[in-house]
C-alpha angles and dihedrals in degrees: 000000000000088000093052085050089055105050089047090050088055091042086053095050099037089057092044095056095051098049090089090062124095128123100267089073097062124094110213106215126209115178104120103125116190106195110191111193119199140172117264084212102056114001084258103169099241095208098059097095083194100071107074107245094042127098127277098201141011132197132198108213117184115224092197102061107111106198097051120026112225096016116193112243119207129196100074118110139183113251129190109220119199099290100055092258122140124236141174120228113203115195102178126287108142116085130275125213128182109263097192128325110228094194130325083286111057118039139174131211128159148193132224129195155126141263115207122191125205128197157200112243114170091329098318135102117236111196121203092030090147138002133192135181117237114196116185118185112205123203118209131193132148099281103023137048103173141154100263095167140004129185121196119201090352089305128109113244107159147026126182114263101194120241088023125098119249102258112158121186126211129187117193 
């Protein structure tokens, strides 16, 4: 008796504790940046620290942070695709501040930082050797955060096609 009881009792709260979830409550995110970085002179792909005249770091600084200028954002790696070309993929990290808020419903926050590249000169590592902005703006609603625009280098590079991943090209 006490182990039907039991059972009933789960089976009770187990059906009580889904019943909240339905699709409608979940927020599809879409932040995952991949940055790939490439020479203007012969197509060299920038990010494989391996091939001489690319660079051998890169860091990811956020401009926003209030309490250390320049502070260094982690999370981001260095990913091969199928062709053997490097790529960074950017989660998320910076941070993010409400741009303007349209209605309860559609909001818009964005990041700001800075990508500094280091490298290799006659054996020794120059950091600093470049440095670009990166600007993302993010839209939110209920049911969608997602990349909607990025500038790089004050230029607009990329706007959301929905249903596509968020693949920006730059050529330097």
């Amino acid at each position: 008796m006490k182990l039907r009881i039991s059972i009933i009792l789960t089976a009770l709260i187990l059906l009580f504790s889904c019943r909240g979830d339905n699709e409608e409550d979940v927020q599809v995110i879409d932040q995952v940046l991949t940055l790939y970085v490439k020479s203007a002179t012969n197509d060299q792909d920038l990010l494989n620290s391996k091939i001489p005249g690319s660079y051998s770091s890169v860091s990811l600084l956020d401009l926003l942070d209030e309490t250390i200028a320049n502070k260094p954002i982690s999370g981001q790696t260095f990913v091969k695709d199928a062709d053997t070309v490097v790529y960074m993929d950017y989660p998320a990290g910076a941070i993010r501040l409400l741009k303007d808020s349209i209605s309860p419903e559609l909001k818009t926050y964005y990041s700001n930082f800075i990508i500094r590249y280091s490298k290799k000169v006659n054996d020794v590592v120059v950091t600093n050797f470049a440095s670009d902005t990166i600007l993302i703006e993010y839209s939110w609603t209920p049911s969608l955060f997602q990349i909607s625009k990025l500038w790089y280098n004050n230029d607009l590079k990329f706007t959301k096609v929905p249903g596509q991943r968020n693949v920006v090209q730059i050529v330097k």
